[in-house]
C-alpha positions in Angstrom: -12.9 -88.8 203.4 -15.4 -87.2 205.3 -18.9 -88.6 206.3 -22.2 -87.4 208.3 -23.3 -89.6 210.9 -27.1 -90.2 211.7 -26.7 -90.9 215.3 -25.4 -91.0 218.5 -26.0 -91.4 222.1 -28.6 -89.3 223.7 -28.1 -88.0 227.4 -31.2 -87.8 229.4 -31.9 -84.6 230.8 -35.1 -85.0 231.0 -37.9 -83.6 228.9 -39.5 -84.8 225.3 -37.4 -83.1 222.9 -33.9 -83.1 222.1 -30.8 -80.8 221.1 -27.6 -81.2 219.4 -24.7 -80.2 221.9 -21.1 -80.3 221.5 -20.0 -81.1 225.1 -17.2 -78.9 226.6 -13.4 -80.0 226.0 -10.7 -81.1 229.0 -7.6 -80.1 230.3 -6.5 -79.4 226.6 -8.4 -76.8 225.8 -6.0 -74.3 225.5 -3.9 -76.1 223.2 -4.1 -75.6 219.5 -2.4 -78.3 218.1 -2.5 -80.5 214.5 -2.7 -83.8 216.3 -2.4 -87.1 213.5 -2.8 -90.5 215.1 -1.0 -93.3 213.5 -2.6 -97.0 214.0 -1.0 -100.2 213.3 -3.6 -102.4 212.4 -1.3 -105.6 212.5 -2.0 -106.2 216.1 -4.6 -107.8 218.3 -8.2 -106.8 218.8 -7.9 -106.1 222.3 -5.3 -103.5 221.5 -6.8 -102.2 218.8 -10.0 -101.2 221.1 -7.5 -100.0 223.3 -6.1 -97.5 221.1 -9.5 -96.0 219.5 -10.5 -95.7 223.1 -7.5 -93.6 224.2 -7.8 -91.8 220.7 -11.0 -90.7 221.6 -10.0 -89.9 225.1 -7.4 -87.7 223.5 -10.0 -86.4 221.0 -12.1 -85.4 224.4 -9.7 -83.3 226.0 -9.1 -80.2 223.3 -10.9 -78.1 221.6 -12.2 -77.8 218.2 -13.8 -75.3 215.5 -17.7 -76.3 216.2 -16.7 -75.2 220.0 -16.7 -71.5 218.2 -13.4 -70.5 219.8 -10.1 -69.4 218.6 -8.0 -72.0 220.4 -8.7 -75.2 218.9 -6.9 -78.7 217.6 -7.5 -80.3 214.3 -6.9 -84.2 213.9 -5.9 -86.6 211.0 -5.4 -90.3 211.5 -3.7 -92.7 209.0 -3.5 -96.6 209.6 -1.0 -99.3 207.9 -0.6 -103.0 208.6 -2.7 -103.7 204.9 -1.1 -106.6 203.1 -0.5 -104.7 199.9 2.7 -103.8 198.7 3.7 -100.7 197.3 7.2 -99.8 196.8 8.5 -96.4 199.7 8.7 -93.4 197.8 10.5 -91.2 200.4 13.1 -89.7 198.6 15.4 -89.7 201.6 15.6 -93.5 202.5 14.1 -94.8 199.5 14.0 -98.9 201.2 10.9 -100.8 199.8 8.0 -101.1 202.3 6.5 -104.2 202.8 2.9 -102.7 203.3 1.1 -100.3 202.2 -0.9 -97.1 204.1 -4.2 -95.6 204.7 -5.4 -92.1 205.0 -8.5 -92.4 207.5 -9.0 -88.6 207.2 -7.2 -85.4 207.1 -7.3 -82.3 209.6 -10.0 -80.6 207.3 -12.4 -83.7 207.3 -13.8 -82.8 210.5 -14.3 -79.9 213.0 -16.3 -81.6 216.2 -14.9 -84.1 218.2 -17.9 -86.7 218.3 -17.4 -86.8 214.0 -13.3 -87.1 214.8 -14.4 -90.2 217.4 -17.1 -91.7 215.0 -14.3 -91.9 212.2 -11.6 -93.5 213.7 -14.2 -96.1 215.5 -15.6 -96.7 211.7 -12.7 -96.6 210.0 -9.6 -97.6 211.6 -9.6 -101.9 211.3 -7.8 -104.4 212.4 -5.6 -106.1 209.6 -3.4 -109.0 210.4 -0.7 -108.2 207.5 2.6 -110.6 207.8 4.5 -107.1 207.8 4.1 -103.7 209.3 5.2 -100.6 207.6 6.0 -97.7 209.7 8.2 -95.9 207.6 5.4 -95.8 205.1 3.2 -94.3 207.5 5.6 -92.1 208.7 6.1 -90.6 205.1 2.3 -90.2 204.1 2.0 -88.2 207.7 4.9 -85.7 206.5 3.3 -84.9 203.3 0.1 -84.2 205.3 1.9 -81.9 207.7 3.5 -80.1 204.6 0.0 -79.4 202.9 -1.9 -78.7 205.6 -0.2 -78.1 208.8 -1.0 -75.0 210.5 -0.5 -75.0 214.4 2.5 -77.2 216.7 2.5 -80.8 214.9 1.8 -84.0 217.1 2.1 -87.4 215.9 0.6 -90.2 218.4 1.7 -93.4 217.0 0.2 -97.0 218.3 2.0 -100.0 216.9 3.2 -103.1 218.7 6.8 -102.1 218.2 7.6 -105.0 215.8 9.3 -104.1 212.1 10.6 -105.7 210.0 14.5 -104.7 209.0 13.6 -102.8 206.0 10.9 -101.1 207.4 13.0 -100.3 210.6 16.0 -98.4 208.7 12.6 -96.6 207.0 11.1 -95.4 209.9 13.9 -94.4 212.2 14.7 -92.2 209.4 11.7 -90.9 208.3 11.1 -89.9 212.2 14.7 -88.6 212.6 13.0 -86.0 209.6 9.6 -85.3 211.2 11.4 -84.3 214.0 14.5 -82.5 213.0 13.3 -80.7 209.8 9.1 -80.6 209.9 9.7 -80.1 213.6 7.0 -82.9 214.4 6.8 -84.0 218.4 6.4 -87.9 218.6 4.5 -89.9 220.9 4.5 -93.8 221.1 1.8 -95.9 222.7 3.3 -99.7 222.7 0.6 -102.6 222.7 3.5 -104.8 225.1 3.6 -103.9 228.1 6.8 -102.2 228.0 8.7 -104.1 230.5 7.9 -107.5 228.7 9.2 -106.1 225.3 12.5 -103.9 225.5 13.3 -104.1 221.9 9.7 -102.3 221.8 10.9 -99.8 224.5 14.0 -99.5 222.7 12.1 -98.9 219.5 9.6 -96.6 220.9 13.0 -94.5 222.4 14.6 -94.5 218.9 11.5 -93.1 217.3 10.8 -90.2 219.8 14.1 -88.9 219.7 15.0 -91.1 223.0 12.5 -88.7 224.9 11.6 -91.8 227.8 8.1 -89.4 229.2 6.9 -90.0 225.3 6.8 -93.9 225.4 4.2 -95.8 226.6 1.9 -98.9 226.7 -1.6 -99.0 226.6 -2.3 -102.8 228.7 -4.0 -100.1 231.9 -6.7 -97.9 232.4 -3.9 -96.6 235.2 -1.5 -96.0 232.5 -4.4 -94.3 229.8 -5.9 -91.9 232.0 -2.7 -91.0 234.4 0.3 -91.5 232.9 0.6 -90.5 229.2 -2.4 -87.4 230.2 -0.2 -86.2 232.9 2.8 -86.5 230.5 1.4 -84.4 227.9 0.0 -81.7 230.2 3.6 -81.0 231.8 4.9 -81.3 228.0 2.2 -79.1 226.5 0.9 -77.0 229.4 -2.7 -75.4 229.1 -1.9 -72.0 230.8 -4.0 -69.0 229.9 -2.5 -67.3 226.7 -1.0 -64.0 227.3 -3.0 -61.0 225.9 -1.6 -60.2 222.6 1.0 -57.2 222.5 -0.6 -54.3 223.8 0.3 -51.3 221.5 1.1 -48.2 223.1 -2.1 -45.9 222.5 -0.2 -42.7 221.8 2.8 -43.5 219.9 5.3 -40.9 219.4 6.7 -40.5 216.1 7.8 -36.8 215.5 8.8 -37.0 212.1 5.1 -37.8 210.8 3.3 -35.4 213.8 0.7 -33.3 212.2 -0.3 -30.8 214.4 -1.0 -26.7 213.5 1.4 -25.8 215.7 1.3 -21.6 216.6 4.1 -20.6 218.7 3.7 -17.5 221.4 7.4 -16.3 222.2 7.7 -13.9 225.4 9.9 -11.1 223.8 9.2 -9.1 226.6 12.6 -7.7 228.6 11.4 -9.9 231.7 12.9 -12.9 229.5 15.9 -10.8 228.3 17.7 -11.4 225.2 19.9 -14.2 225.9 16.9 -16.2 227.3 15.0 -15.4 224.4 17.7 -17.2 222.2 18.1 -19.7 224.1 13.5 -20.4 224.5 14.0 -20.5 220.4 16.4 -23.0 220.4 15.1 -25.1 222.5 11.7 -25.1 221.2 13.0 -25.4 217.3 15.2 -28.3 218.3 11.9 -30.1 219.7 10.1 -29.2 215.7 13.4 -29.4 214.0 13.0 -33.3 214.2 9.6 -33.2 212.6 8.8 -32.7 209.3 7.5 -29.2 208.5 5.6 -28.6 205.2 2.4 -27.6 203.8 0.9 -31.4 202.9 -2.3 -32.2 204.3 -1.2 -35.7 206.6 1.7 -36.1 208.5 3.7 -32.7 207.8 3.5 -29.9 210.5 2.4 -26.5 210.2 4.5 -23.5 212.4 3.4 -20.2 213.2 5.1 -17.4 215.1 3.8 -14.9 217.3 6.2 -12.7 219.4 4.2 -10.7 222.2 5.6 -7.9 224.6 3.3 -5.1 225.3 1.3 -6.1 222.2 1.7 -9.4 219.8 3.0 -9.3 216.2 2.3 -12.7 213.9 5.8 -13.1 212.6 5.4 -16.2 210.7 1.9 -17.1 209.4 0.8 -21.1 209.3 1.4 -21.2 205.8 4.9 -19.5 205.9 7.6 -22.4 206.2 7.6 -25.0 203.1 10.2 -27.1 204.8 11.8 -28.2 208.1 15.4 -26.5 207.1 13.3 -22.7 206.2 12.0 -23.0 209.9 15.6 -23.9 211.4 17.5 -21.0 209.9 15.1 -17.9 210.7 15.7 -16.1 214.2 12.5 -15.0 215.8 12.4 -11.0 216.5 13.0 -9.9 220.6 10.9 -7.3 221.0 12.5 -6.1 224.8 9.4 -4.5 226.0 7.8 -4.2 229.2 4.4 -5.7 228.9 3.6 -9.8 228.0 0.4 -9.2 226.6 0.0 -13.1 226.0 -4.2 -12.6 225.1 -3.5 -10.4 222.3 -1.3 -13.4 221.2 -3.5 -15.9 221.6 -6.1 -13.6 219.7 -3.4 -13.7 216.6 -3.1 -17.5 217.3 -6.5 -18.5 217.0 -7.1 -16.3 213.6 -4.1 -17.8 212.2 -5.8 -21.4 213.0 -9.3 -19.9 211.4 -7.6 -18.7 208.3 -4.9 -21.3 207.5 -5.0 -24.3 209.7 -6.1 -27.6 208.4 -9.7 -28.9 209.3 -8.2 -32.3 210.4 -5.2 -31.3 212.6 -5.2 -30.7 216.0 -4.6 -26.9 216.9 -1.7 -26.5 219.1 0.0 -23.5 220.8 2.9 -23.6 222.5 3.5 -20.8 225.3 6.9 -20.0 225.8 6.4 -17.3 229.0 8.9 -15.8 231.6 6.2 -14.3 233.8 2.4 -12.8 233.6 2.4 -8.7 234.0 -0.6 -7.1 234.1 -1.0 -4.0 232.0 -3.9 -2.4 229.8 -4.3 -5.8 228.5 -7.3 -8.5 229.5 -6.1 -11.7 231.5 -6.0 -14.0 228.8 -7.9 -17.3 230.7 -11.0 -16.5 229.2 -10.1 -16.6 225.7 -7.7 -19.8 226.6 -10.5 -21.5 227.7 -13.1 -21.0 224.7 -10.0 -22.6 222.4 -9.6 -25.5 224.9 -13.6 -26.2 224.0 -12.4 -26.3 221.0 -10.7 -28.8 221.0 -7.4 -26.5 221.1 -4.6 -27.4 223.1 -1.8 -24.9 225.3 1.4 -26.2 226.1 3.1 -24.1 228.8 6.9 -23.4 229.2 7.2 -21.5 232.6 10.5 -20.3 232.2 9.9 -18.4 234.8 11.3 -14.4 235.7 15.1 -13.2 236.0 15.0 -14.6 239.5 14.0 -18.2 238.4 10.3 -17.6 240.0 7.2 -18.8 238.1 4.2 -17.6 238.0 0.9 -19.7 238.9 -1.4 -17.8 236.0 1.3 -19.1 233.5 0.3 -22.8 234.9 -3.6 -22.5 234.8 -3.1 -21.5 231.0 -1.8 -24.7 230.3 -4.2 -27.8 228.9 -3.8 -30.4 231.7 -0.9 -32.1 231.6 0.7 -29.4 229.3 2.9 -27.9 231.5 6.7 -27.6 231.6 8.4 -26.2 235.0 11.5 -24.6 233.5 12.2 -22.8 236.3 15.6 -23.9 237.2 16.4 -24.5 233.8 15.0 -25.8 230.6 14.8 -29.7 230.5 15.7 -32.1 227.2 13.7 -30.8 224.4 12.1 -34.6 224.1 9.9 -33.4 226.6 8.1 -31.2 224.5 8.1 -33.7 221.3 6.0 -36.1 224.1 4.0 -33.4 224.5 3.4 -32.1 220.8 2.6 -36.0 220.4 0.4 -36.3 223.2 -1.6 -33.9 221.4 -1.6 -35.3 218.4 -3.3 -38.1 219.7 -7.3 -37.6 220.0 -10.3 -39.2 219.3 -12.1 -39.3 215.5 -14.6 -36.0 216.0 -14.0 -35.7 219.4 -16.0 -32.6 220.9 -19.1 -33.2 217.8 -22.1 -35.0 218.4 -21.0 -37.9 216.7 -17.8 -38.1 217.4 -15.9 -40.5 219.4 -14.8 -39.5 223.5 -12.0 -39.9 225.3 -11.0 -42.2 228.4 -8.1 -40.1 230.3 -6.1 -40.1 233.1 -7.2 -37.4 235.7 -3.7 -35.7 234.7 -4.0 -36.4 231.3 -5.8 -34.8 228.4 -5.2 -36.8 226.0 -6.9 -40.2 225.3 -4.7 -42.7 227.0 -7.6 -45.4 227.8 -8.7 -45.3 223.9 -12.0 -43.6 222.6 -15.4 -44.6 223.0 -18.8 -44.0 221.4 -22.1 -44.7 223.2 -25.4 -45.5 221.8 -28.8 -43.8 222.5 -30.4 -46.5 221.2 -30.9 -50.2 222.3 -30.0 -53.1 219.6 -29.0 -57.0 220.1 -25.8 -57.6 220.1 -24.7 -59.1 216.4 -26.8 -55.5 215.1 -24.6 -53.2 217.6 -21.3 -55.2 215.7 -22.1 -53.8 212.4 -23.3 -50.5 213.9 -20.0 -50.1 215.6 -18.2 -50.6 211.8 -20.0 -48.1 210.3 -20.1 -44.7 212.5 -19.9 -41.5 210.9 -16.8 -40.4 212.7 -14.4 -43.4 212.7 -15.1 -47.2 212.0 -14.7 -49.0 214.7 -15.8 -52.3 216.8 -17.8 -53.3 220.2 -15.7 -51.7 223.3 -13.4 -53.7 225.2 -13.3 -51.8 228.3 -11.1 -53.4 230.5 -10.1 -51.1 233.0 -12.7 -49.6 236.0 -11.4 -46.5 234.4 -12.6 -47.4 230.9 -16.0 -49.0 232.5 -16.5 -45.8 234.6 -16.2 -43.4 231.7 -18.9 -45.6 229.6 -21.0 -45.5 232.1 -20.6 -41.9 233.3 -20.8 -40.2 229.5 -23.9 -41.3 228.9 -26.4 -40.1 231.5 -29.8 -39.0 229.6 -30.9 -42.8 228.6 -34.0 -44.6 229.8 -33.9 -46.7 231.8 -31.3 -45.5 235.2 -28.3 -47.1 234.9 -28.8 -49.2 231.5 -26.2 -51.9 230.4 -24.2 -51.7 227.2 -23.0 -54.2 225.7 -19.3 -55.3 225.1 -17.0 -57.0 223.1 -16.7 -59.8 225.5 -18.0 -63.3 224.7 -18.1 -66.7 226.6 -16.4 -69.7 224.1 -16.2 -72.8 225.5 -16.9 -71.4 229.0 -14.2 -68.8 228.8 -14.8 -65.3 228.7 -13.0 -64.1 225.7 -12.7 -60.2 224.6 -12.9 -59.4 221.1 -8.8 -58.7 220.2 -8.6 -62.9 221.4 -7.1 -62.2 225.1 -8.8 -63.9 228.0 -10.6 -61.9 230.7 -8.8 -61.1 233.6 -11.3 -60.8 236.8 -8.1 -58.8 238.7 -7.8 -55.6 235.8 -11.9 -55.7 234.9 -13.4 -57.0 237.8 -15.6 -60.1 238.5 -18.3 -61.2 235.7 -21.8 -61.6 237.1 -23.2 -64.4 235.4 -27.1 -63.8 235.1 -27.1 -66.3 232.1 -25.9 -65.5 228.1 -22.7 -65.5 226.5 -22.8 -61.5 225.7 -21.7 -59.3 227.8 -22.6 -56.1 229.1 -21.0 -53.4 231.3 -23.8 -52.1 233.9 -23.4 -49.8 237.2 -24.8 -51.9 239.7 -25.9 -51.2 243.9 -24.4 -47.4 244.2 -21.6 -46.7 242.3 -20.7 -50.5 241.7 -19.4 -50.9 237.9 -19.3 -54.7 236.7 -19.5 -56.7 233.5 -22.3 -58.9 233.6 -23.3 -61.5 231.3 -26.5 -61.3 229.1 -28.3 -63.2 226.1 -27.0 -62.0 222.8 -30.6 -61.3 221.7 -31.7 -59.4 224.8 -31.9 -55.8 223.6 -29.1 -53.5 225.3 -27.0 -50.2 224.8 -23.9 -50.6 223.2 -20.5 -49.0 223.5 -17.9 -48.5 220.1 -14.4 -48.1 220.6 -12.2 -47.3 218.0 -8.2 -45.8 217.6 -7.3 -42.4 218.5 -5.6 -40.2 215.3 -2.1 -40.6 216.1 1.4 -39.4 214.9 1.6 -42.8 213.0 -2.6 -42.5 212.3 -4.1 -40.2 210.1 -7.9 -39.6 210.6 -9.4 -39.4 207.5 
């Protein structure tokens, strides 16, 4: 049964016109909860009053789906006491009721709590039956719970704790049922005071599960707004919800890596033969446990080049059809004097132009003794132009026969590429981390268009997620479906929590008009909470205070100096906007 009301009580703040406002909820608002009041309508007046008032009092203190947030109650209400009989049909005590039932509304009847007060004020009637029926009551509730419960299932019952024998077998055991097997948390508000009626008390006990904080009377205002409020806040504490599980931004799962992966093996007899074995094995065992093979996603490409005083491409890209062909094949040891490591990564990088895959992230892997200069160019410069590009070194210093490394071999390496071998190779999971980290960048990082990344300063890899700025202004609800629809990854509004994340939003983008322009964020106030996007709460001590300058967008802005903060602003106020999306990971393939 659901109804529109025409009218209700206006609150002067002054002025000749009027708004509809759904006032803010209490100290319940972080509660979502399928609460069903029960009346018993066989009972005085007075009591009755009592009851709707302390419903609505109840009502008051959470919130609900016209707050437009995603932490609301829903409410039901049924009444008994009506003096016409219907036989019980619980299938479990199947007793005959005395009295029949009355469903005053259902949790989807109504989604503000002025509608939920207006019903039960309306609706819910005093009715002196001869006989009440509980039980009854108790059983139409279940069957609501189990077609339409959806969050942790409250029943607040009001009766003056009077049944009759039949009705009392009925209802002990229909709540011994909501409890035990629909999991259903009962509270009892007695009309007697409760230290005037102990068979009431008693009854109330046997109801709850003998739980003595859930029974109470309702003859106080002392006892309404103290005692039974206090109760259910300690039951049902309103704490901040935890963020939901934060997922680790660059997974590793070797087995589905999909990297071109060109290998550059020092053959030269500064790493001698048995080092040389022993440099293969440890860098096959790190591939050997992903999956190598020619398929476009989540397969791994090899390639070998041996250098010494020149290189020589051993195995092409496009060489090894399968994980086992790469374990079984020995590379060559050239034992020559020179490491002529550019003329490797010459070979390296032609391989990637001719057979590399346009998604995969190009990869070499530099497993060096030492640096020797010869007729041969230093190799930085060349290193460099396929970092640009998006390319990625990983360095294995080895080091020379004396266990020295050499500081050229270091600079070669991408930041946070570099393994110190020096006094002995470590656990080849080092280098899967690594051969993961690098799988993990942003949708066409390095174009245009494409997405940036947020990144440790020893990192290069995209550990604070990827970001795309506007150059453009937009309201906020516009930048939403902008963000969903970018050319090089679909995405949503930027939740840039961190000073890192806000820094890097606001540094990347340094050509707009006006200085220092605010972008807007995937951070919205609901109910006077500040709410990011993925449903966690904001937290002032990771993101900083909010400066509230009215609005319930937000907008990340550098302030006085170098001062970043999130500041709120009207959703149709034009800003900036910033788009986050996923990185391509081992366990996400960009398409």
């Amino acid at each position: 049964m659901s109804v529109s009301f025409q009218s209700c009580q206006i609150i002067d703040k002054g002025g000749d016109c009027a708004v509809v406002q759904q006032q803010s909820a209490g100290q319940f608002a972080c509660n979502a909860q399928d609460v069903m009041f029960i009346f018993d309508t066989k009972t005085a007046s007075r009591s009755l009053d009592d009851w709707r008032a302390l419903a609505g009092d109840f009502v008051d203190q959470f919130n609900m789906l016209a707050d437009a947030t995603s932490i609301y109650a829903r409410f039901a209400a049924v009444q008994f006491g009506m003096d016409t009989a219907r036989p019980s049909t619980n299938f479990i005590t199947p007793f005959p009721s005395q009295d029949n039932d009355s469903i005053v509304f259902g949790f989807g009847d109504y989604y503000a709590r002025s509608d939920v007060k207006h019903a039960i004020d309306a609706y819910v009637q005093e009715n002196l039956a001869p006989n009440t029926a509980i039980g009854r009551a108790l059983d139409v509730g279940e069957n609501i719970f189990r077609h339409e419960n959806q969050y942790s299932p409250v029943i607040i019952l009001f009766t003056n704790g009077l049944a009759g024998d039949t009705d009392l077998i009925e209802a002990l055991s229909q709540a011994t049922y909501l409890r035990n097997i629909d999991e259903v948390d009962i509270w009892v508000v007695l009309a007697q005071d409760v230290e005037d009626c102990s068979s009431c008390y008693f009854f109330g006990l046997q109801l709850t599960g003998n739980k003595t904080n859930q029974v109470f009377n309702s003859t106080s205002d002392a006892v309404r707004n103290d005692a039974i409020f206090s109760e259910y806040s300690r039951t049902y504490p309103c704490a901040t919800p935890s963020p939901p599980p934060v997922a680790e931004v660059c997974p590793c799962t070797i087995e589905t890596s999909w990297n071109d992966v060109m290998i550059l093996a020092d053959g030269s007899n500064n790493m001698g033969s048995n080092r040389f074995t022993e440099m293969w094995g440890f860098m096959v065992s790190a591939l050997g446990e992903a999956t190598i093979g020619q398929q476009v996603a989540y397969q791994t490409r090899a390639g070998v080049v041996v250098y010494g005083n020149n290189a020589t491409l051993f195995a092409p890209l496009n060489k090894y059809q399968s994980t086992d062909q790469f374990l079984s094949q020995m590379w060559p040891f050239k034992n020559e004097q020179g490491t002529n490591i550019q003329d490797a990564v010459l070979q390296a990088v032609a391989e990637f132009q001719k057979n590399g895959r346009p998604k995969s992230r190009k990869v070499m892997i530099i497993g060096a003794s030492t640096y020797r200069e010869g007729s041969y160019k230093l190799p930085l410069n060349d290193i460099q132009t396929f970092q640009l590009n998006q390319g990625v070194v990983i360095v294995i210093d080895y080091g020379n026969v004396d266990g020295q490394g050499a500081e050229l071999l270091k600079q070669m390496a991408s930041t946070g590429f570099y393994i110190d071998a020096t006094q002995g190779a470590p656990d080849f999971s080092v280098l899967q981390k690594l051969l993961c980290n690098a799988n993990c960048f942003c949708p066409g990082q390095g174009q245009d268009d494409g997405y940036y990344p947020v990144s440790e300063a020893n990192q290069d890899w995209p550990s604070g997620g990827c970001f795309w700025d506007s150059t453009l202004t937009s309201i906020k609800t516009v930048a939403d479906t902008i963000c969903r629809s970018t050319q090089a990854a679909s995405g949503s509004l930027g939740q840039p929590k961190t000073q890192l994340q806000q820094r890097t939003v606001i540094q990347y983008s340094t050509n707009l008009s006006p200085a220092k322009p605010p972008f807007f964020v995937g951070l919205t106030r609901q109910s006077g909470n500040w709410i990011w996007a993925d449903g966690s709460y904001y937290d002032a001590n990771v993101s900083g205070q909010i400066i509230d300058k009215g609005g319930d967008c937000a907008v990340v802005q550098q302030q006085s100096g170098f001062n970043i903060n999130i500041a709120s602003q009207g959703c149709t106020t034009g800003a900036y906007y910033t788009c986050q999306t996923k990185p391509c990971t081992t366990d996400f393939y960009c398409v």
